[in-house]
ZADO-1210 file (C-alpha; in nm, 4 decimals, padded with zeros to 6 digits):
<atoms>
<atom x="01.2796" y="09.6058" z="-01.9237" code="UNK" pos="1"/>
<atom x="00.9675" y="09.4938" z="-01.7087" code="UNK" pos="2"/>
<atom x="01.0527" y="09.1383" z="-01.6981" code="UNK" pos="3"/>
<atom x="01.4501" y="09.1927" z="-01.6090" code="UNK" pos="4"/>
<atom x="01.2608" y="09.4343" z="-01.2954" code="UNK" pos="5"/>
<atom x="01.0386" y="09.1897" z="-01.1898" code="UNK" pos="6"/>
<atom x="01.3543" y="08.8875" z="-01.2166" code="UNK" pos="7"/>
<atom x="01.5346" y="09.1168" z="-01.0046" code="UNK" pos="8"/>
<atom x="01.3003" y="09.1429" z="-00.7639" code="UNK" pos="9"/>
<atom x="01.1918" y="08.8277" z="-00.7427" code="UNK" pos="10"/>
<atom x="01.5750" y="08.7061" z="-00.6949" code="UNK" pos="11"/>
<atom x="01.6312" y="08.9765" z="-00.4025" code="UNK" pos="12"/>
<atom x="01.2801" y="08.9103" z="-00.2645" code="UNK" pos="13"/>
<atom x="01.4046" y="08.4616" z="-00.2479" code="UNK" pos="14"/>
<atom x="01.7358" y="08.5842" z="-00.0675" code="UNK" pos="15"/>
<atom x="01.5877" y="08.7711" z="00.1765" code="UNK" pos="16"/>
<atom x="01.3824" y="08.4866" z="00.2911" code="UNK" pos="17"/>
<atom x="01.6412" y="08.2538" z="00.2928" code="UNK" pos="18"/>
<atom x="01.8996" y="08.5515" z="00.5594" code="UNK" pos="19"/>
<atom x="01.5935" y="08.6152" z="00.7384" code="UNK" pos="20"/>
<atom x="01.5240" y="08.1906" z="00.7818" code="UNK" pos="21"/>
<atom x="01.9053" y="08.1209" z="00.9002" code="UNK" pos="22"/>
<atom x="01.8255" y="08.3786" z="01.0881" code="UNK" pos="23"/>
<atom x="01.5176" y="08.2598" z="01.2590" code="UNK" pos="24"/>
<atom x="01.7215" y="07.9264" z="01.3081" code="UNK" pos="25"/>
<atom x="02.0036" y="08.0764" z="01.4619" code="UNK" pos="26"/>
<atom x="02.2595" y="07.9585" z="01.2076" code="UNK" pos="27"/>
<atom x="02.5611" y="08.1940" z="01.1656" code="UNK" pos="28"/>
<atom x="02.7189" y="08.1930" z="00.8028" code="UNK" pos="29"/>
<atom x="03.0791" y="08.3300" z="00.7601" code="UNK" pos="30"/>
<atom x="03.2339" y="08.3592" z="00.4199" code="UNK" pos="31"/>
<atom x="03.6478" y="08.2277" z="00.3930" code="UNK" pos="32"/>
<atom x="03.9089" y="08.3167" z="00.0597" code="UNK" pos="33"/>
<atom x="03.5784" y="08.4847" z="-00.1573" code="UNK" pos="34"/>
<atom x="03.8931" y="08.7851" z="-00.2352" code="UNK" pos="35"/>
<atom x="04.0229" y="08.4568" z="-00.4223" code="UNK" pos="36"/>
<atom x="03.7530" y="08.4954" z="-00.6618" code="UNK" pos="37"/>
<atom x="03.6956" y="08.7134" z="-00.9897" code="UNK" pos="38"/>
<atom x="03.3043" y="08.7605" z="-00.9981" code="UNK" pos="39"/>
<atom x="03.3182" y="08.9226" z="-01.2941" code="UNK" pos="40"/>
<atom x="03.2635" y="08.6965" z="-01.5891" code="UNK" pos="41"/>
<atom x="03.0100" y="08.4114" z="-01.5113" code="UNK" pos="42"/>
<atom x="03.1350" y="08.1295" z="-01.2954" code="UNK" pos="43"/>
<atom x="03.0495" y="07.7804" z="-01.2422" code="UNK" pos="44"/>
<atom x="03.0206" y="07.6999" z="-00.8580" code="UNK" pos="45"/>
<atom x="03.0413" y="07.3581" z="-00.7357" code="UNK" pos="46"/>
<atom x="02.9608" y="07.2963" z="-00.3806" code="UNK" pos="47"/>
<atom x="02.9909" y="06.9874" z="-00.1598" code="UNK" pos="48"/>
<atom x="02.6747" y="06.8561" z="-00.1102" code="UNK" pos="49"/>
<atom x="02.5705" y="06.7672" z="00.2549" code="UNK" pos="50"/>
<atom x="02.2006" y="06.8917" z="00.2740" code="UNK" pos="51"/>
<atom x="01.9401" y="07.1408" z="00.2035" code="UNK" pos="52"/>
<atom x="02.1224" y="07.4026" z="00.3703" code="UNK" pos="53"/>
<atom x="02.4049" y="07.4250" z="00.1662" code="UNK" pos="54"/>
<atom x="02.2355" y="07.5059" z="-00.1650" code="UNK" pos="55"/>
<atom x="02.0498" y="07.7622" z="00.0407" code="UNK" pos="56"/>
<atom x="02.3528" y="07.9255" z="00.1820" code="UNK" pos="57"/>
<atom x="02.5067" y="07.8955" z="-00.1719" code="UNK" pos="58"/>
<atom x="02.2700" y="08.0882" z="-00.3297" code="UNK" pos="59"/>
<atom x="02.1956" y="08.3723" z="-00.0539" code="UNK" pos="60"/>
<atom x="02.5640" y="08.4215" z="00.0562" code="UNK" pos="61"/>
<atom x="02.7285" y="08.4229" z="-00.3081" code="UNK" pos="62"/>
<atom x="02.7749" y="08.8081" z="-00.3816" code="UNK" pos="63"/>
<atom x="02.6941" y="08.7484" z="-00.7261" code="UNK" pos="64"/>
<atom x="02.3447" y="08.6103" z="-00.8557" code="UNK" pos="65"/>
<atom x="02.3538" y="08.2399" z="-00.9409" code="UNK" pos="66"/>
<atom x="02.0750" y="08.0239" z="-01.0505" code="UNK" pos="67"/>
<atom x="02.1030" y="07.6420" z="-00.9454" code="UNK" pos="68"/>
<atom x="02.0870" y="07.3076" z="-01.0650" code="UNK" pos="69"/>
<atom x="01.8730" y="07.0285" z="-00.9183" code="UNK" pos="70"/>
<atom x="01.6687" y="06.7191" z="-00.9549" code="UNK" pos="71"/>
<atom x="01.3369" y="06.7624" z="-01.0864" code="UNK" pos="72"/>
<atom x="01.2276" y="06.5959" z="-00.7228" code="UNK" pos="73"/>
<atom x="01.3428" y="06.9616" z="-00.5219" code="UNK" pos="74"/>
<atom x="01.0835" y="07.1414" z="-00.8125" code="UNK" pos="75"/>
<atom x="00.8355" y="06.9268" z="-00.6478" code="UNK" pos="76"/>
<atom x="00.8127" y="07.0817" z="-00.3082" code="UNK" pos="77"/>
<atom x="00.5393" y="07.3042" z="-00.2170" code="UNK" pos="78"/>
<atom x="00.6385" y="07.6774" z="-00.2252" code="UNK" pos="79"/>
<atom x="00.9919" y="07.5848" z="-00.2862" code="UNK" pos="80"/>
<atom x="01.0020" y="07.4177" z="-00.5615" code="UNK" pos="81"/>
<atom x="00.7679" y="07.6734" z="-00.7353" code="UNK" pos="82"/>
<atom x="00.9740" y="07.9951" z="-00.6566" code="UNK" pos="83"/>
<atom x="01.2652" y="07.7943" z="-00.7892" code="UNK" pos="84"/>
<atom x="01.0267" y="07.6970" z="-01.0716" code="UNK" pos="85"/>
<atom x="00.9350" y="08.0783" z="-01.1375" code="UNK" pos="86"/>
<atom x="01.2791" y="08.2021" z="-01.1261" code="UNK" pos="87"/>
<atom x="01.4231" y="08.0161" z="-01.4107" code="UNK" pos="88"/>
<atom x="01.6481" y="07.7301" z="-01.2360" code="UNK" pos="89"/>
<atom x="01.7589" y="07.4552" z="-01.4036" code="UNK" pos="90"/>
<atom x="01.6124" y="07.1333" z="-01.3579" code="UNK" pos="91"/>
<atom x="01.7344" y="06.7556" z="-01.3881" code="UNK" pos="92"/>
<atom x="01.5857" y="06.4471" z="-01.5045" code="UNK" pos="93"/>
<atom x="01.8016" y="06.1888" z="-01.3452" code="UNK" pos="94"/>
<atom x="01.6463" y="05.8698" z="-01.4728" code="UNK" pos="95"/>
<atom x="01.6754" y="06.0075" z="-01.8307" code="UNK" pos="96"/>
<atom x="02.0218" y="06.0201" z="-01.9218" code="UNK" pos="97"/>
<atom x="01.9048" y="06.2263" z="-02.2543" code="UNK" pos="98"/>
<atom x="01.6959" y="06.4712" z="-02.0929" code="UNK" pos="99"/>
<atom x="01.9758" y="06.5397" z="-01.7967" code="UNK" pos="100"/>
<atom x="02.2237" y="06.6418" z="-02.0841" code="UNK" pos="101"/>
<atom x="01.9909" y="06.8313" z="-02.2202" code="UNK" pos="102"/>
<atom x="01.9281" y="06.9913" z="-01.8823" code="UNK" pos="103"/>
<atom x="02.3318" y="07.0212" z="-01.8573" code="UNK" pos="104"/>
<atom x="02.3614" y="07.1795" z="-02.1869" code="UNK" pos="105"/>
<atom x="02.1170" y="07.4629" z="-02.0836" code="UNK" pos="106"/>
<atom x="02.3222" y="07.5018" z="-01.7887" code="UNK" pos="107"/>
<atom x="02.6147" y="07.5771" z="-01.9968" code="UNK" pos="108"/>
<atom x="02.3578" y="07.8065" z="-02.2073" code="UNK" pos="109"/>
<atom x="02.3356" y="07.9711" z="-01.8854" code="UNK" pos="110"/>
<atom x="02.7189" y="08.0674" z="-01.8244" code="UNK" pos="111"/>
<atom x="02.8185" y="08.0817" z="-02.2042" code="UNK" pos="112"/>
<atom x="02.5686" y="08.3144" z="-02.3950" code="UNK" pos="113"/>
<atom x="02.3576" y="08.4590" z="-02.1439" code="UNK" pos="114"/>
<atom x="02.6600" y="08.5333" z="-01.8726" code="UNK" pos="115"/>
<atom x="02.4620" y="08.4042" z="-01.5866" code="UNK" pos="116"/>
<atom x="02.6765" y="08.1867" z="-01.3042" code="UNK" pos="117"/>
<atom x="02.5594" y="07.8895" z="-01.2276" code="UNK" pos="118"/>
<atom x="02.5663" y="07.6773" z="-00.9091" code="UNK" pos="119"/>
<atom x="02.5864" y="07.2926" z="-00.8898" code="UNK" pos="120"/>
<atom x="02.7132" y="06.9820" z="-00.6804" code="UNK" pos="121"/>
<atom x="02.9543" y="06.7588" z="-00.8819" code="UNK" pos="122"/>
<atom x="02.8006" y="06.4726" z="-00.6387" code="UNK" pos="123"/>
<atom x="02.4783" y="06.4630" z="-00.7793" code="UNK" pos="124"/>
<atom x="02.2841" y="06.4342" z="-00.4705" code="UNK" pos="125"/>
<atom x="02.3165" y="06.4893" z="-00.0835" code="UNK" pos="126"/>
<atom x="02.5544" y="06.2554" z="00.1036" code="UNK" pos="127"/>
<atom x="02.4465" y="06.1563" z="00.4367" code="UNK" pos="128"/>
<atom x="02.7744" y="06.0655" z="00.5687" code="UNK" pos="129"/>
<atom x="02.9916" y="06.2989" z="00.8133" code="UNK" pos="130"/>
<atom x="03.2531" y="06.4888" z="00.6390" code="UNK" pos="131"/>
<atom x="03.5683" y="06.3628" z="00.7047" code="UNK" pos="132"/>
<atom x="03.9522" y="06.5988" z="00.6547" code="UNK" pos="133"/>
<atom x="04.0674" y="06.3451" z="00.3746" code="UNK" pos="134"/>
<atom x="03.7327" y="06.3664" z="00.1500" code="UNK" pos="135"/>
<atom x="03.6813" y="06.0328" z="00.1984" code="UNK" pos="136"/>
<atom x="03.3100" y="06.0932" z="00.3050" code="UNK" pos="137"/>
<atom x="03.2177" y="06.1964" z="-00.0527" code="UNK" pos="138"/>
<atom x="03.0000" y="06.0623" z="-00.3221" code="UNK" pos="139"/>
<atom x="03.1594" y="05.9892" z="-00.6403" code="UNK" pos="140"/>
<atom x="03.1395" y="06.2988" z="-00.8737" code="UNK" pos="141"/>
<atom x="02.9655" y="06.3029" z="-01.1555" code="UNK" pos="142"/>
<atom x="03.0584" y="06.3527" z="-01.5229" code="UNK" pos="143"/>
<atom x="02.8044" y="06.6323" z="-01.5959" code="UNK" pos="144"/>
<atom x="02.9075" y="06.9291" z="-01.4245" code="UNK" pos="145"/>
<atom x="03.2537" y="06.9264" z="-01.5575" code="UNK" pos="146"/>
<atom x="03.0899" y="06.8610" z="-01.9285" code="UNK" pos="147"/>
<atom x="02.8649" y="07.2032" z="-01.8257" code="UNK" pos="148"/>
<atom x="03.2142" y="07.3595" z="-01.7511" code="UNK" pos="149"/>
<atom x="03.3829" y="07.2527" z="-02.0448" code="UNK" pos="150"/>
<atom x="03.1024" y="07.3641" z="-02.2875" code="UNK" pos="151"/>
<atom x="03.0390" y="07.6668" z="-02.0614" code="UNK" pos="152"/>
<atom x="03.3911" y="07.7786" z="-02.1281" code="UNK" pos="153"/>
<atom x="03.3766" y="07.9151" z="-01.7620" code="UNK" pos="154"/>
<atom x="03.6060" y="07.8470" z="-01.4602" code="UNK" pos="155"/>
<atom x="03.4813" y="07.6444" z="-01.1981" code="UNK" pos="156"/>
<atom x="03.4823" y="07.7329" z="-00.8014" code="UNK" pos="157"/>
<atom x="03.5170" y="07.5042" z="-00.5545" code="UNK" pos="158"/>
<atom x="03.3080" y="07.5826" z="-00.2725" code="UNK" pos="159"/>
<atom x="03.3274" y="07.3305" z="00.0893" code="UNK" pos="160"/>
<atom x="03.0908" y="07.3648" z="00.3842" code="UNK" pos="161"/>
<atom x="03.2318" y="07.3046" z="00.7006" code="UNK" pos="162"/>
<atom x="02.9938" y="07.2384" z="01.0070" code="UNK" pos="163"/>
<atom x="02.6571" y="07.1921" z="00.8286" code="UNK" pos="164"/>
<atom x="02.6389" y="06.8251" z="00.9112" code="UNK" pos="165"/>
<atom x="02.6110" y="06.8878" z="01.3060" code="UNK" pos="166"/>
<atom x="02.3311" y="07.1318" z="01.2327" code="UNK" pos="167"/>
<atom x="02.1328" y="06.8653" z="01.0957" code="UNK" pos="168"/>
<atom x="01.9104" y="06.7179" z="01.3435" code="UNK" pos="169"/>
<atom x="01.6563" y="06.4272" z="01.1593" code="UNK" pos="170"/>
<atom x="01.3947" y="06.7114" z="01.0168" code="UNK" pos="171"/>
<atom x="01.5264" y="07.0014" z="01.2229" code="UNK" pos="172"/>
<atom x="01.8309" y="07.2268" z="01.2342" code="UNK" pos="173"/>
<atom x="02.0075" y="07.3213" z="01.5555" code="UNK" pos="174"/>
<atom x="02.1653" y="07.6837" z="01.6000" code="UNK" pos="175"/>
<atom x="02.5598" y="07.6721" z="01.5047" code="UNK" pos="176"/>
<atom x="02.7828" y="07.8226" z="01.2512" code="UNK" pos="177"/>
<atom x="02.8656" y="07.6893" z="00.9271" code="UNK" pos="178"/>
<atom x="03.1555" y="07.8530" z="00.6659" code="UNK" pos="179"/>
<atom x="03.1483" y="07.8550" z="00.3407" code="UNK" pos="180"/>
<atom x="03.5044" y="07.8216" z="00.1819" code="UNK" pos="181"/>
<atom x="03.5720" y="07.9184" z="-00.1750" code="UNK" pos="182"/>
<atom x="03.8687" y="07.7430" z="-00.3520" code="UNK" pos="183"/>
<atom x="04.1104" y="07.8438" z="-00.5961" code="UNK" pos="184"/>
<atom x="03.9125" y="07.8674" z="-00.9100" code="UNK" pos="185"/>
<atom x="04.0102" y="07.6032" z="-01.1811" code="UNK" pos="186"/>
<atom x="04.0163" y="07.7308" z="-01.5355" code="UNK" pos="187"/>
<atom x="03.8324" y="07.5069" z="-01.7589" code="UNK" pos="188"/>
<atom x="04.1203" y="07.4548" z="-02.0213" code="UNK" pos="189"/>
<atom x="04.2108" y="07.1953" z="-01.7232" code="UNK" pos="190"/>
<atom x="03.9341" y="07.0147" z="-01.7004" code="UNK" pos="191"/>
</atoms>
């Protein structure tokens, strides 16, 4: 029971620094559609992916714990990358095609058997283009997250940022609002 405490805590303890850091910076966050959503059984969010803000605002602003998927590069950063380290995220060896199915399978391990939701960006990495109506500006998705689905046998959530890219300033982040829009889930039998 001590360990499931202290995973708690640590979870609540990471989202609290993450409101209180959009909140230092001024960035408003509003939530569009999340009555769309059953949070019930475990989910598999994907996000658009158009910087370091958007995984942050995915995992503070879900209303359901998620733990994320990223390269092995993000477990690298000081502080970061060791309270993601610490709190059981799933890490990705890119340049090992072996090792990042591996990675994916746990991710599925994640949703399937231990009903934990998962959050991940089909495009693999951030884009650095601006976002465009037509989708245009994205990256080419990648094969493994709907393989995590599939073996997950979750439903997947669409979720699309809208005005993160004007926040981003070179190194810095301006003040501004950004929304976070969940989608109609997709049931996996689709996929």
């Amino acid at each position: 029971k001590a360990p499931q405490f202290y995973e708690n805590l640590r979870y609540q303890y990471q989202r609290l620094i993450i409101l209180w850091t959009f909140k230092i910076l001024r960035i408003e966050t509003k939530i569009q559609n999340q009555a769309k959503v059953n949070f019930g059984p475990p989910n598999l969010f994907m996000f658009s992916h158009a910087g370091f803000l958007d995984v942050l605002a995915t995992f503070a602003y879900l209303p359901v714990r998620s733990w994320c998927v990223g390269k092995i590069e993000m477990f690298n950063i000081p502080f970061v990358g060791s309270c993601f380290k610490n709190s059981g995220h799933i890490w990705i060896k890119r340049d090992k095609l072996e090792d990042a199915k591996r990675s994916l399978e746990m991710a599925g391990e994640y949703v399937r058997a231990q009903g934990k939701s998962v959050m991940i960006s089909p495009e693999g990495t951030r884009r650095r283009s601006k976002s465009i109506d037509n989708g245009s500006h994205l990256l080419p998705f990648k094969k493994g997250p709907f393989h995590c689905a599939k073996s997950a046998k979750s439903q997947i959530v669409p979720i699309v940022f809208s005005g993160l890219y004007r926040l981003n300033i070179g190194p810095f982040y301006c003040p501004g609002s950004i929304i976070l829009n969940m989608g109609e889930p997709i049931s996996q039998e689709v996929i």
